[in-house]
C-alpha positions as CSV (number, residue, x, y, z in Angstrom):
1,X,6.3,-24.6,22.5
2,X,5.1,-21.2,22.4
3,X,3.2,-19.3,24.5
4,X,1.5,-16.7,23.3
5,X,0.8,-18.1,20.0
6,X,-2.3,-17.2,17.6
7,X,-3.9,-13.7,16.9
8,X,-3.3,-11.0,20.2
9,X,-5.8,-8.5,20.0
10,X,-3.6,-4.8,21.0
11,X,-7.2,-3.6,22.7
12,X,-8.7,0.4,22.2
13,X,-9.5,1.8,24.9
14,X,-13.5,2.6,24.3
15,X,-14.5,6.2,25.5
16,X,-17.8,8.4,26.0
17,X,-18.5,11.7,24.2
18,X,-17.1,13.6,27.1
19,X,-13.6,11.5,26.7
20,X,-14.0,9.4,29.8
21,X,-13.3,5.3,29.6
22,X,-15.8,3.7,28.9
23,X,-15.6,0.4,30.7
24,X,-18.9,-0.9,29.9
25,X,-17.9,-1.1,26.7
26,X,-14.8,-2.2,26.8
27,X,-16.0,-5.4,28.9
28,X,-18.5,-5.7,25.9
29,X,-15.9,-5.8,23.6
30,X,-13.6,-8.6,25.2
31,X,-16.2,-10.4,25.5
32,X,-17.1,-10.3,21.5
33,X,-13.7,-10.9,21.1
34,X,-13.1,-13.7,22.8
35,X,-16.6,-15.3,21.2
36,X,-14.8,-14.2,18.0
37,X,-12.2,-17.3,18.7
38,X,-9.0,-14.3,19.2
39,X,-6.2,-15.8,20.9
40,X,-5.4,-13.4,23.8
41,X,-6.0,-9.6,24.7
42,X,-3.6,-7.1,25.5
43,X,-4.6,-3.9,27.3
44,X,-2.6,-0.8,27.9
45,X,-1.1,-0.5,24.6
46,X,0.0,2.5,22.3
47,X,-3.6,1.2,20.4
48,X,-5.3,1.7,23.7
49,X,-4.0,5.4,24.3
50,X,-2.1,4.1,27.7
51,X,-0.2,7.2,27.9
52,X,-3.1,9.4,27.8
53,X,-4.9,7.8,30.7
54,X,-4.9,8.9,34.5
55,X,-2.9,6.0,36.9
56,X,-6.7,5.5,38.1
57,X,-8.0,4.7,34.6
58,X,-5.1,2.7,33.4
59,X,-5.5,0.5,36.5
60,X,-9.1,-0.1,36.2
61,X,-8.9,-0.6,32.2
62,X,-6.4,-3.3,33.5
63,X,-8.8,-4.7,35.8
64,X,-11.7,-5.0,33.4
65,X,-10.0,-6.8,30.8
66,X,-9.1,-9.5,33.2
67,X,-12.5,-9.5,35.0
68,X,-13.9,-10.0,31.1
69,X,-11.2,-12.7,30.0
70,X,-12.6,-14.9,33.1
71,X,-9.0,-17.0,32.8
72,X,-10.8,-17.9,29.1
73,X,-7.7,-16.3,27.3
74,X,-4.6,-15.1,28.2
75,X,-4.1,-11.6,29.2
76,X,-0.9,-9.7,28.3
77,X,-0.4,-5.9,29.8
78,X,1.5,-3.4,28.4
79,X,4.1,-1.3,30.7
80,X,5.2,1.6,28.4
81,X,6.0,4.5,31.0
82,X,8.5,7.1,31.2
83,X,10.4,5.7,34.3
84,X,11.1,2.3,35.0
85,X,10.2,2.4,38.3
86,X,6.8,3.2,36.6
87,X,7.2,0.5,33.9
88,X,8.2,-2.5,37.5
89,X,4.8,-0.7,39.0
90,X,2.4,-1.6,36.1
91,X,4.0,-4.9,35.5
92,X,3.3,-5.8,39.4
93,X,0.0,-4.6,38.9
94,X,-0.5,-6.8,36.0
95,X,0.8,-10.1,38.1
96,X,-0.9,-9.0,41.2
97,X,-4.3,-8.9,39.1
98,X,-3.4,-12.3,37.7
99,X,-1.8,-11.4,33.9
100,X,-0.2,-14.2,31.7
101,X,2.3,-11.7,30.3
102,X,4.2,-8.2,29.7
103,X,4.5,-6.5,26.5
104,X,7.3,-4.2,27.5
105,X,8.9,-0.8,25.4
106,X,12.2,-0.2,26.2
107,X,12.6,3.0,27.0
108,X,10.8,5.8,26.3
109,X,11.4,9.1,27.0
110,X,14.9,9.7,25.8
111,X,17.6,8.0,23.1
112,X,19.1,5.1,26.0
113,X,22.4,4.0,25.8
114,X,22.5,-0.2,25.4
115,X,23.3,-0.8,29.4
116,X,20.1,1.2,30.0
117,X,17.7,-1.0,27.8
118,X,19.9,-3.3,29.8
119,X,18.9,-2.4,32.8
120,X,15.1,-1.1,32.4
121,X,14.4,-5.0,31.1
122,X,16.4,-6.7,34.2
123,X,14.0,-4.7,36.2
124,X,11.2,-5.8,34.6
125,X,12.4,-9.6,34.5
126,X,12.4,-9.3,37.9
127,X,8.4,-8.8,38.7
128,X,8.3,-12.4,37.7
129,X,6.0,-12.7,34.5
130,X,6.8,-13.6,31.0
131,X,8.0,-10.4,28.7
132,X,7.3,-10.1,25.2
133,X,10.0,-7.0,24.1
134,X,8.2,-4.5,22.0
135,X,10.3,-3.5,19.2
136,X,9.0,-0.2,17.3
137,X,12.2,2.2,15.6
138,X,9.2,4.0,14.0
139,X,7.9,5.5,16.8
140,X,10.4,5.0,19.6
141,X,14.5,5.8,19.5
142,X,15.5,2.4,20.6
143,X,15.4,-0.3,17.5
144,X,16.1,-3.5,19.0
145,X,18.0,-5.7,16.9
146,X,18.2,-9.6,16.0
147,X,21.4,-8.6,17.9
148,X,20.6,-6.6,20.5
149,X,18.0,-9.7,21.0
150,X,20.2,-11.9,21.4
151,X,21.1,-10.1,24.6
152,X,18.2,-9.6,25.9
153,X,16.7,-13.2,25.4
154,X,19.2,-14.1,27.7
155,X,17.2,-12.4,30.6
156,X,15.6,-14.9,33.0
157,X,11.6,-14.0,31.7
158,X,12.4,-12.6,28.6
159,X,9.8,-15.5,25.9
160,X,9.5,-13.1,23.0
161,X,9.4,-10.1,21.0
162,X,6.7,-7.7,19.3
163,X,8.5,-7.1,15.7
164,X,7.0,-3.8,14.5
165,X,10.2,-2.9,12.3
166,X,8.2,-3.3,9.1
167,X,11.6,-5.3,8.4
168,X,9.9,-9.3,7.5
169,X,13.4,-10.2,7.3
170,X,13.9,-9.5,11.1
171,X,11.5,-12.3,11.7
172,X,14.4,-14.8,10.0
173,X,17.0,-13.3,11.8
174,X,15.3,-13.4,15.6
175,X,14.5,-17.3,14.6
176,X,18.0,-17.7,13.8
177,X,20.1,-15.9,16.6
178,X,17.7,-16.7,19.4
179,X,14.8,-18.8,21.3
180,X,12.7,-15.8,21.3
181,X,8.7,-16.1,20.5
182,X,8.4,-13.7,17.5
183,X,4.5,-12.2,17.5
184,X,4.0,-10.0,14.2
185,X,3.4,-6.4,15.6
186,X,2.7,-4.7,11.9
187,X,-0.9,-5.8,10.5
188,X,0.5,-5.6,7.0
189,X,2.7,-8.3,7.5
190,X,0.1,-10.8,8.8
191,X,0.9,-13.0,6.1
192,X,4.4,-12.8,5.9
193,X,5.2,-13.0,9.3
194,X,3.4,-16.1,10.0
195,X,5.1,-17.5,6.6
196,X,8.4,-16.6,7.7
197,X,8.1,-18.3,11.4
198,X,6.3,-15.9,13.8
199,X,4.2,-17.6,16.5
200,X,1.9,-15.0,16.9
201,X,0.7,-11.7,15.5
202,X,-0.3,-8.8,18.1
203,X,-3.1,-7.1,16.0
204,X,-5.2,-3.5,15.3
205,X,-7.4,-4.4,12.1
206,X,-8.4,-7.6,14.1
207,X,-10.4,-5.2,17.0
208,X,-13.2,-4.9,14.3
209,X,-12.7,-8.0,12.2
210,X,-11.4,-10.7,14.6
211,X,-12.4,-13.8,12.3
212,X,-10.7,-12.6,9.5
213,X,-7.5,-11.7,11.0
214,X,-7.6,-15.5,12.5
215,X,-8.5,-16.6,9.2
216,X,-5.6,-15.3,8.0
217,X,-3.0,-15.9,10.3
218,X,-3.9,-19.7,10.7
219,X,-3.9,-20.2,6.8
220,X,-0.5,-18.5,6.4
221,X,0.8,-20.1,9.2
222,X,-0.5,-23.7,8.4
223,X,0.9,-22.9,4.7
224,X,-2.1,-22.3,2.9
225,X,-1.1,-19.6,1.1
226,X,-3.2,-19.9,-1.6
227,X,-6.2,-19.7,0.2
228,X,-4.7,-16.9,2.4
229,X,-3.4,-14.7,-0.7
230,X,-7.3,-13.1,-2.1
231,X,-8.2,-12.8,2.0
232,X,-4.7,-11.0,2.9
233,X,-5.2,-8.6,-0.3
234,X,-9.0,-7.6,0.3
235,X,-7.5,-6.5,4.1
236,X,-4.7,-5.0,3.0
237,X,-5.7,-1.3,2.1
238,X,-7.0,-1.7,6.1
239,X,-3.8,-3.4,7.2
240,X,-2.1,-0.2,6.0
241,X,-3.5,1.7,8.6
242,X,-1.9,0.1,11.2
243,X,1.2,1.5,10.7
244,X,0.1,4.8,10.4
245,X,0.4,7.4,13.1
246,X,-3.1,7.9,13.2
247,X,-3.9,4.2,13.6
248,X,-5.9,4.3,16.7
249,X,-8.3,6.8,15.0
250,X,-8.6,4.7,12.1
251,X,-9.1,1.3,14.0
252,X,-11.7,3.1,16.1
253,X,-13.4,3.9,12.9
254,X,-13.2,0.5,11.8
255,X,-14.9,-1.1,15.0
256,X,-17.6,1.5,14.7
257,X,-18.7,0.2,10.9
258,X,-18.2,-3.4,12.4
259,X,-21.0,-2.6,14.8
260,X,-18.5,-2.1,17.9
261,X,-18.1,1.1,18.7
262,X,-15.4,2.4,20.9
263,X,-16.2,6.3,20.9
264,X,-13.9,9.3,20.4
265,X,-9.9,9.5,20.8
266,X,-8.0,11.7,23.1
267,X,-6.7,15.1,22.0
268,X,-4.3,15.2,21.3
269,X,-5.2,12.4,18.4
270,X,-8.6,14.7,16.6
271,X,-10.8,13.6,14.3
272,X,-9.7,12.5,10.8
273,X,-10.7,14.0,7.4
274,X,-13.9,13.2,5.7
275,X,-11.5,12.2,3.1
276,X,-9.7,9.5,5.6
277,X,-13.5,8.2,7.0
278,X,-14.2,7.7,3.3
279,X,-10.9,5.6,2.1
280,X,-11.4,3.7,5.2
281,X,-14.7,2.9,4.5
282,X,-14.8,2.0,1.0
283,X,-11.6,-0.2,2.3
284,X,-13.3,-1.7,5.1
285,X,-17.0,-2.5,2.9
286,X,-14.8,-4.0,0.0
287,X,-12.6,-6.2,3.0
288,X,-16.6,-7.3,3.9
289,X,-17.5,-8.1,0.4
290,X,-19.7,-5.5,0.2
291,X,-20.3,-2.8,-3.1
């Protein structure tokens, strides 16, 4: 049985017009999502600007995601640091303030030989908690493999993987070569990853539309795909976003027009284009049903 099954929602980090976190809102915000029916929340992601936060601010965005979950859904911290000693300090951070789970880069800083991802995830096994892997070759130098899975799933807390190759085909593969929980991590493959035998699906997009995304998942997943094929589509030119480098910006955008804001990014992510505010809005009004 899996464990971290349904729609994850990857959290923003909300901020004030002078660039400090604003926790207020963020508490605001689980809470709606969590009222929204999401799955679980997972704080201290790339989508929530982790590595632009002070050790203070990352610890207390931490701690107000679990004070606003209330043990109502499952928390899951991410650990992406330069260091592993940093990456074992987060993660006992996470279990010491009572976190469900890890999501956990491999390494970041450099281009790590295979007994180093090795090693970095050994360490982290041993904090104790359940590790969901985070697989991302677009943004990272490590691309961890069906194969290189296969190793790794062999470590004593390693449950599952976040597959953000773009690759659906990966998703066959994993199920195949190992017992590994596969969670979705693109947005645009929210219907075919579910299809194809992901568990879960660790989600942007759903930050400002939570019901749709677990609309969608649970149709696809439950085989409905006829029902989840014109809902999948009208998301779609949002989905895209996701896997853009300047997704945080965009998905920050998004909660704003749902009525959630979450306030500027950190420089250095700036502003978009009018011309990018505009495409995303005329996507997200026609996702709405809206003219």
């Amino acid at each position: 049985m899996a464990r971290f099954e349904g729609v994850y929602v990857a959290l923003v980090t909300p901020m004030t017009d002078d660039y400090s976190v604003d926790t207020n809102r963020l508490h605001e915000i689980c809470e709606w999502l969590i009222n929204e029916g999401v799955a679980g929340l997972i704080p201290a992601g790339s989508l929530g600007e982790y590595a632009t936060l002070s050790d203070q601010e990352r610890a207390t965005v931490v701690e107000t995601v679990m004070e606003a979950s209330k043990n109502k859904v499952p928390v899951v911290v991410g650990t992406g640091a330069p260091a592993t000693k940093d990456v074992v300090y987060w993660a006992e951070h996470a279990k010491e303030k009572g976190a469900e789970g890890l999501m956990a880069l491999p390494p970041i800083n450099y281009n790590p030989l295979e007994n180093e991802v090795i090693y970095h995830y050994e360490a982290l096994s041993k904090v104790g908690l359940p590790i969901i892997v985070y697989n991302n070759p677009r943004d990272y130098a490590t691309d961890l493999t069906p194969d290189f899975l296969t190793k790794l799933s062999k470590l004593d807390n390693v449950v599952g993987v976040k597959e953000f190759s773009g690759d659906v085909r990966r998703v066959h593969d994993i199920k195949e070569k190992t017992d590994l929980e596969v969670l979705i991590g693109v947005d645009d493959l929210a219907m075919e990853g579910p299809i194809s035998g992901a568990t879960g699906w660790i989600s942007g997009v759903p930050n400002a539309l939570p019901k749709e995304g677990i609309e969608l998942f649970n149709l696809a997943r439950t085989g409905k795909i006829d029902e989840a094929l014109p809902l999948y589509r009208k998301l779609l030119p949002l989905f895209h976003y996701d896997a853009e480098p300047q997704l945080v910006q965009a998905i920050k955008y998004m909660m704003e027009l749902a009525g959630q804001p979450a306030g500027p990014t950190r420089p250095p992510r700036l502003p978009l284009t009018n011309e990018d505010y505009i495409a995303i809005k005329n996507a997200y009004l026609h996702a709405v049903g809206q003219p």
